[in-house]
N, C-alpha and C positions, 0 to 999 in steps of 0.2 A: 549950362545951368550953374549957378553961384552956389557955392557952398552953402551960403544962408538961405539959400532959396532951397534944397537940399535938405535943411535940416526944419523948414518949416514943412515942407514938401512930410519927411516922415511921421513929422509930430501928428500933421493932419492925417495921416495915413493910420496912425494908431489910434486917434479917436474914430475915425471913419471904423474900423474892424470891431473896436477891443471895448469901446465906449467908458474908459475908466480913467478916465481924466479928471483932476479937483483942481481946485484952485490952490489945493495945501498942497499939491505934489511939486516937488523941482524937477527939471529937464531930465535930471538922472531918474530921478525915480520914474519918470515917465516912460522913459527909454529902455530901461535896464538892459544896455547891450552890452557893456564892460566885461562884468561877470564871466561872461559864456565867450566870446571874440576870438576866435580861433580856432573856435568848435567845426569838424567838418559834418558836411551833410552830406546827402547824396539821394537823387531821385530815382525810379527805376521806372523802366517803358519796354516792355517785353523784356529781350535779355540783355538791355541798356541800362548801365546806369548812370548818372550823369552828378559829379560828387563837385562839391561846392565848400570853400574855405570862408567862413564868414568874415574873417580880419580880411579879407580880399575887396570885400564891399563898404568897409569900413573909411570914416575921414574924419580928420579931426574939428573941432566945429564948438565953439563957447567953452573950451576946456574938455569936451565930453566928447565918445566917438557917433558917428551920427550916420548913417544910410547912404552908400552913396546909389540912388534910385537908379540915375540915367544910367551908370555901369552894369545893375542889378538888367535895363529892361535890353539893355545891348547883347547879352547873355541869353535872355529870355529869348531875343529873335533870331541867334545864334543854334538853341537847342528846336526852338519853329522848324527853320528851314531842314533839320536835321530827320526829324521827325515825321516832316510833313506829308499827306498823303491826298492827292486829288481825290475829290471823288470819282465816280466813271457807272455811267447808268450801262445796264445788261444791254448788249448787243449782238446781234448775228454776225459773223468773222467771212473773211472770203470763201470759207469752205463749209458756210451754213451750219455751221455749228455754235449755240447759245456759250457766249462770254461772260461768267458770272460780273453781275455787280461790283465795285470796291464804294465801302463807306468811307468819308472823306476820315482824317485825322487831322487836329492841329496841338499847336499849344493853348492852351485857356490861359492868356497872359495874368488876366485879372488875378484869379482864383491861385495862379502860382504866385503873384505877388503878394498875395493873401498868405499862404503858405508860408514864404518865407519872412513875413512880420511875426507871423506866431509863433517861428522859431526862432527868432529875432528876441523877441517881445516874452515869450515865456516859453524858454526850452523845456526838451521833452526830453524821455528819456532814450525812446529810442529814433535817433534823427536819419539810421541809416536804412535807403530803400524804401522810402515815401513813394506812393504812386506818385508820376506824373500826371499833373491836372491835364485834362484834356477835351475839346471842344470837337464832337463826331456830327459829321454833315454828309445827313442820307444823301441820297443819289435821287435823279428825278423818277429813272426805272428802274424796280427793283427786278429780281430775277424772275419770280412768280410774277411778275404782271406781264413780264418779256414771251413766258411760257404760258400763259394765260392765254394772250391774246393772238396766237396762232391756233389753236384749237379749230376752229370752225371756219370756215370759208362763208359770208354773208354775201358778197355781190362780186362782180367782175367787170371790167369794160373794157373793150380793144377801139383801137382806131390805125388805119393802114396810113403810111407814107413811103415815099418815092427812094429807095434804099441805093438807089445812084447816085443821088445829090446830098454827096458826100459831108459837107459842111453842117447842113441841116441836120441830117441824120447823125452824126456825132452827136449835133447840140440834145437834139433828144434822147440819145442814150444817156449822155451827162447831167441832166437836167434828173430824168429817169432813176440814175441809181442814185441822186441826193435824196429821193424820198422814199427810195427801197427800204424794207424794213423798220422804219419809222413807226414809232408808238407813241400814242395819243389817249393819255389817262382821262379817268371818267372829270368832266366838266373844263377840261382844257380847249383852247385854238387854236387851229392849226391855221397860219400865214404861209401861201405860197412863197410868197418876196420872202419873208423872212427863214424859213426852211431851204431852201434854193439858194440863196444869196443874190448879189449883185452877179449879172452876166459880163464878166468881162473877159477879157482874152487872157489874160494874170493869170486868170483861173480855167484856164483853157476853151473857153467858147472863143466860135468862129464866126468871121462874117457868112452870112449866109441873106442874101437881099433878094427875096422871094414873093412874089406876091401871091398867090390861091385866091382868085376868083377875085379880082378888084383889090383885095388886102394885100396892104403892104405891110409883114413882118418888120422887126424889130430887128436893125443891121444885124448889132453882135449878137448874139443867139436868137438868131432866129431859128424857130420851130419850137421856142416852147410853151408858147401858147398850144401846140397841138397837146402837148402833156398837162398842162393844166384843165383842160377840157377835159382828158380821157380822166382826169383824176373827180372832174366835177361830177360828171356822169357815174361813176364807180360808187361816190360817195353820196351822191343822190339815192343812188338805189337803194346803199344799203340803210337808207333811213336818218345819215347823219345830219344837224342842225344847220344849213348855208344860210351863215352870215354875212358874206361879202362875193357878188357875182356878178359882170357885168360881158356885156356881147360885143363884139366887133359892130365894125359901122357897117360892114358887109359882110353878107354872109359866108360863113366859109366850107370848107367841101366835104373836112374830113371827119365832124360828126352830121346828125340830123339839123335840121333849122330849128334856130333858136337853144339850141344845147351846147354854147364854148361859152367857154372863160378868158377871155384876154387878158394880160398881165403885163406890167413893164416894171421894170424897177422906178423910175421915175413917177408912174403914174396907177393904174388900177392893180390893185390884189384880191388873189381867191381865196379867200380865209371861210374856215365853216368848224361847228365845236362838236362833240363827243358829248350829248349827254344823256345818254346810254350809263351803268352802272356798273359797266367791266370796258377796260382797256382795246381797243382795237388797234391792228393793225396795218399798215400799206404797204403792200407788196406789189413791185415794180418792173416791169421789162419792159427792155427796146433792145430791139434787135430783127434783120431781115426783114426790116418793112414794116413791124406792128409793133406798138405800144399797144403794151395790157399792163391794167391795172385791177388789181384784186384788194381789196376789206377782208379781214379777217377778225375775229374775235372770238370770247369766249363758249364753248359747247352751250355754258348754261345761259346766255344771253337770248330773251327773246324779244327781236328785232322785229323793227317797223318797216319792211321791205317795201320799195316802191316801185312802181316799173318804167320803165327806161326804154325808149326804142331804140334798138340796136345804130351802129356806123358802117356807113356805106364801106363795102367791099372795094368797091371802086374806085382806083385811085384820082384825086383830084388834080385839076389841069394846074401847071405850074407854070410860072414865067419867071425866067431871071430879069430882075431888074437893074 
């Protein structure tokens, strides 16, 4: 950026904030940075502070000293990254114990370049220990919804498979714990495919080329259509919205007829929404041959419970293909 582009860059900058621009002012009287130029500042962010020499950001420009912006926003992204704080929605930990919330922090670029025209532009008396301006981005779960929505147990559903055929059965426990503990605020969707991810081997799914009664499974992860189903059913019962459901070309073994959800990354999803007025949760197992899945939400939630016919005990016949 050119000096000139720089010193028009601030001028627009001071009417943009300060609106006290005539046509009888000169460039200096417009700017009044002269004066003050060497003045230190300094911000403060908990027990940070972050001190600032204004002849630092100064340059010469039509005789007069003049803003230098792009130095001023290099700084700006310098104290960001310093600063900066993800946010992270409340979670259950591997030892089932609730992980508070962290609200995001950044810098408010804007509002600190605002900041420093007005010290710029009409110093103050006292410049030291300004808050830092700053832009906070809630989390999607806060703790109370995390703690909410485990309260009450609304539905449950189990479906058995063949805990030898090793490949499969990983896939389902993997599949299983991406959607363990997973909270679904009031009027949200919940997308298989997108909760889950893509099944690939990267991500540890295994070939598993299986077919159950005429179906043929989905090489790399295969079995997780059997956890989509158990999730359909769980979430049928306990009264949530299905938006998006669709069955195999044939039937399969390991719920009742006509009760699965097939899914592929390329092609169908079991998406269904929450609109219910408290938070629910999904609680997940696989392991020794069963996938269960349980709904939970809040005590004061009352739910549109539906009924469900149970999944064959019985394990279905399998063929490797």
């Amino acid at each position: 950026m050119s000096y000139t582009v720089k010193a028009v860059l601030f001028i627009f900058l001071s009417l943009l904030f300060f609106g006290k621009a005539s046509a009888d002012l000169t460039i200096q009287e417009l700017t009044g940075i002269s004066e003050d130029a060497g003045e230190i500042i300094s911000f403060r962010h908990l027990d940070e502070y972050f001190k600032m020499k204004i002849s630092d950001y100064l340059v010469p420009e039509l005789g007069i000293q003049v803003l230098d912006v792009e130095k001023l926003l290099k700084t700006a992204d310098r104290i960001k990254t310093h600063i900066e704080v993800k946010e992270q929605s409340a979670f259950i930990n591997e030892h089932g114990k609730v992980v508070e919330h962290l609200t995001g922090v950044s810098l408010d670029r804007e509002k600190f370049l605002e900041k420093i025209l007005e010290v710029v532009y009409s110093p103050q008396e006292d410049m030291d220990g300004m808050l830092l301006p700053l832009k906070l981005t809630p989390p999607r779960v806060h703790t109370q919804h995390l703690r909410q929505s485990m309260e009450r147990r609304l539905s449950s559903f189990a479906t058995y498979y063949n805990a030898r055929n090793q490949n499969r059965a990983h896939n389902i426990h993997l599949a299983s714990s991406s959607i363990n503990y997973y909270v679904l605020l009031p009027g949200e969707v919940f997308s298989f495919n997108k909760i889950v991810g893509k099944r690939t081997m990267e991500r540890g799914y295994k070939r598993a080329p299986v077919i159950v009664r005429g179906e043929l499974s989905e090489g790399i992860g295969g079995g997780i259509c059997q956890v989509s189903s158990t999730l359909f059913n769980a979430v049928d019962k306990a009264g949530l919205t299905i938006l998006k459901r669709y069955s195999h070309s044939k039937q399969v073994g390991y719920v009742p007829p006509g009760r699965d959800a097939t899914v592929s990354w390329y092609g169908p999803d079991f998406e269904f929404r929450n609109d219910y007025d408290h938070p629910v949760m999904i609680k997940s197992y696989a392991g020794n041959g069963v996938n269960a899945i349980s709904i939970y939400s809040s005590k004061m939630l009352e739910a549109e419970l539906r009924d469900v016919p149970e999944a064959p005990k019985k394990l279905p016949k399998e063929t490797n293909s």
